[in-house]
N, C-alpha and C positions, 0 to 999 in steps of 0.2 A: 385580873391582869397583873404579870408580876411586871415591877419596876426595873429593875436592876438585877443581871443575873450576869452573873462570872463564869469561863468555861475554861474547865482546868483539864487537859488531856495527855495519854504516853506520858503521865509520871514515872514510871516503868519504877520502883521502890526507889526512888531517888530522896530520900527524904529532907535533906538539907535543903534541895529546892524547892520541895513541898513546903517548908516551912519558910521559906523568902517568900512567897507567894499569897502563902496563909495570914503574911504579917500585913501586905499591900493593906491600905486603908479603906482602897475601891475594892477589894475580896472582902474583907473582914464587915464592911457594911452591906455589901449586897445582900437582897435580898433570898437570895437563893445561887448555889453554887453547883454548876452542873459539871461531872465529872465523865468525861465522854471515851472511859477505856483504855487500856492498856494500862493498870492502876500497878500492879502488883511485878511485875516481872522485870527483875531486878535485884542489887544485893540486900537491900532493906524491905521486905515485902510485907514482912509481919508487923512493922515499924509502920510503915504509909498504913495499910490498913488500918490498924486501930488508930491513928492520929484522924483520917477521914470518919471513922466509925463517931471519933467525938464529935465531930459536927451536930451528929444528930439529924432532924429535920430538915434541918439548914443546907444540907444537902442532897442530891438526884444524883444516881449513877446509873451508866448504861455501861453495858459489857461489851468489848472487843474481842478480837481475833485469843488476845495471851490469855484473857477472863477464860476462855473456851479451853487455851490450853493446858493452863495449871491443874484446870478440873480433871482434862483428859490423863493429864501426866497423873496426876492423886489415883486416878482411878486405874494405871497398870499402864497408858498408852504412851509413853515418852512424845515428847516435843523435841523437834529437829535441833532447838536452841538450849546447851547447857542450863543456862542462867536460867531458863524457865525451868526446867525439872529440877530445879539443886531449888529454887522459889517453890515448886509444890511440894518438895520435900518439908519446909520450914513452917507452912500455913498450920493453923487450927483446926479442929474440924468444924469449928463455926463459919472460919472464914470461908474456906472450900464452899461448901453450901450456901452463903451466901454471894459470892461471885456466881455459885451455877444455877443461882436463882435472879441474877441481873437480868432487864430486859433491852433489847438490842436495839430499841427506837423508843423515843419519850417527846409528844409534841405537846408543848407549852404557850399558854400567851405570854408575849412579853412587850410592854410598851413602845408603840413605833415602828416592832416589825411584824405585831400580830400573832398568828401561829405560828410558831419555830418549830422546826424537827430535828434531836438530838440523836445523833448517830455514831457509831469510832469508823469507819471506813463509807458505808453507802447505806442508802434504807434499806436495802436487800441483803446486804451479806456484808459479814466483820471481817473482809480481808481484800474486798475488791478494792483497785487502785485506781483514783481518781485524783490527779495535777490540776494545776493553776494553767495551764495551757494542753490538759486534753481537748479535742473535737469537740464541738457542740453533739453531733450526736452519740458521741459517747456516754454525755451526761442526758441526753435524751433517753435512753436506753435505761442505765442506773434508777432513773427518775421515776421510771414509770408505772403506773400505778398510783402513784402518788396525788393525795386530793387534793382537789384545786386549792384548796384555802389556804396551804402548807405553802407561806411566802418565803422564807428563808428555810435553809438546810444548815445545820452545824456539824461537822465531821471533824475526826482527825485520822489517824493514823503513819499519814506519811510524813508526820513530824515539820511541817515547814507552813509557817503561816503565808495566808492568802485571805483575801474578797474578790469575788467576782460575780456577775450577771450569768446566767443562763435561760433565757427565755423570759424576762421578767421575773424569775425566780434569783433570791442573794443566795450563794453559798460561799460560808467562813467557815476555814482552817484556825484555830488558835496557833498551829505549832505545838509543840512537845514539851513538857516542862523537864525531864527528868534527860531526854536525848535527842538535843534541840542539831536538824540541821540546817546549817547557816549562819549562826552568831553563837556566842558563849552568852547564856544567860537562862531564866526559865521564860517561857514563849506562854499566854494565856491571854482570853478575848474579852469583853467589856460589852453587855450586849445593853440594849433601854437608854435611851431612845430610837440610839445608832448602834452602830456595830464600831469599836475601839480593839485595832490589837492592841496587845502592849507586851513589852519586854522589860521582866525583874532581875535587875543587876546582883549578884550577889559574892562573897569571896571565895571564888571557885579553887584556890587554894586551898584554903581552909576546909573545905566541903570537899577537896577530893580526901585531904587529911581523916577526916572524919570518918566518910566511906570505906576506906582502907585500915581505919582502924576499930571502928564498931561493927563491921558487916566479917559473919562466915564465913561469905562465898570465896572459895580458893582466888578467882582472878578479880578479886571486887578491886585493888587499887588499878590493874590494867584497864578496868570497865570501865570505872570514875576517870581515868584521865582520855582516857578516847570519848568518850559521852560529855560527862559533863562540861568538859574542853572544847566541846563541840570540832572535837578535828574532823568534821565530815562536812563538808560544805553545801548550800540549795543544789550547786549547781552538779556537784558528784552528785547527788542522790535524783536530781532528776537522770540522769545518764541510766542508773540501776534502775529507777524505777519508770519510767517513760514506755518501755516494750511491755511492761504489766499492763498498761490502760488501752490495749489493741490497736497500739498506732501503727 
């Protein structure tokens, strides 16, 4: 049974925020750090990798929808999103292999909630969209299949933290650390005994400064200040994303 497990998700290379995060004294003592996707895609990609590669043990990754894509983009098939292909351009060939060797669900004991299922979008697939106010049986649907003993679900993808009920089953959003919508900051959950979001303040001036001046990517200071500025709000992004979950 682990104790204490931290879920860090949609860093997208942001790594200023990765490392406000990394410093948190509730991450840095957890016992395990679960990274639930979308890690690399972004202007610091090869930056965030090897910063989580030092973890070591100490941390669990699962692969999202961009995990999927950088490999595709590495391997000849471009990604609809610049910043993804201009990111698989920049990887190693270790790292590529290693994101195309992430697995897409990891269920862990953790104290309080029992078996937890780690996921970036849903147990079935690294792109399907599920909100804090989709239908019950929308998430009946996503769910299914799923074994009884699986009491909590952890996903991210749609970047916006949430806790909610579905059936006697908890499902937690952390939120996005790297392109949080809804507040300026990085978004990451606190899991043993309970479930804790929590939000790391950091100088997002300073960090967009950073961004724009250590990162490649042609549009990385336009990227850092619409991201990590979080100019996009919960409520615009439920707007875009609400017809994705078949309402």
């Amino acid at each position: 049974m682990i104790e204490r497990v931290a879920v860090l998700s949609d860093i997208h290379g942001a790594l200023p925020a990765l490392e406000a995060v990394l410093a948190e004294p509730d991450v840095a003592g957890a016992d395990l750090i679960v990274i639930t996707g979308d890690i690399a895609s972004g202007p610091q990609p090869v930056e965030v990798l090897d910063r989580l590669a030092a973890l070591g043990d100490r941390a669990c990754w699962v692969g999202g929808n961009c995990e999927r894509e950088l490999v595709e983009a590495r391997a000849g098939r471009p990604s609809p999103h610049d910043v993804s292909n201009w990111a698989a351009s920049q990887l190693r060939d270790d790292q590529v292999a290693r994101l195309a060797a992430l697995p897409l669900t990891v269920t862990l004991p953790v104290a309080g909630l029992g078996e937890v299922l780690f996921c970036h979008a849903t147990p079935r697939d690294d792109e399907e969209v599920v909100l804090v106010d989709s239908r019950t049986a929308r998430w009946f649907e996503v769910f299914a299949g799923l074994p009884a003993e699986v009491g909590t679900v952890v996903c991210g993808h749609t970047h916006m933290p949430f806790t909610r009920l579905v059936d006697r089953r908890l499902v937690v959003n952390p939120g996005s650390i790297g392109m949080p919508y809804g507040g300026v900051g990085a978004w990451w959950a606190l899991l043993g005994p309970g479930v804790q979001l929590r939000r790391t303040r950091y100088d997002v001036d300073a960090a967009c400064a950073r961004v724009a001046a250590e990162s490649t990517y042609p549009d990385a200071a336009a990227w850092a200040d619409e991201y990590l500025r979080s100019r996009h709000s919960d409520a615009d992004a439920l707007v875009v994303f609400g017809p994705l979950d078949g309402r």
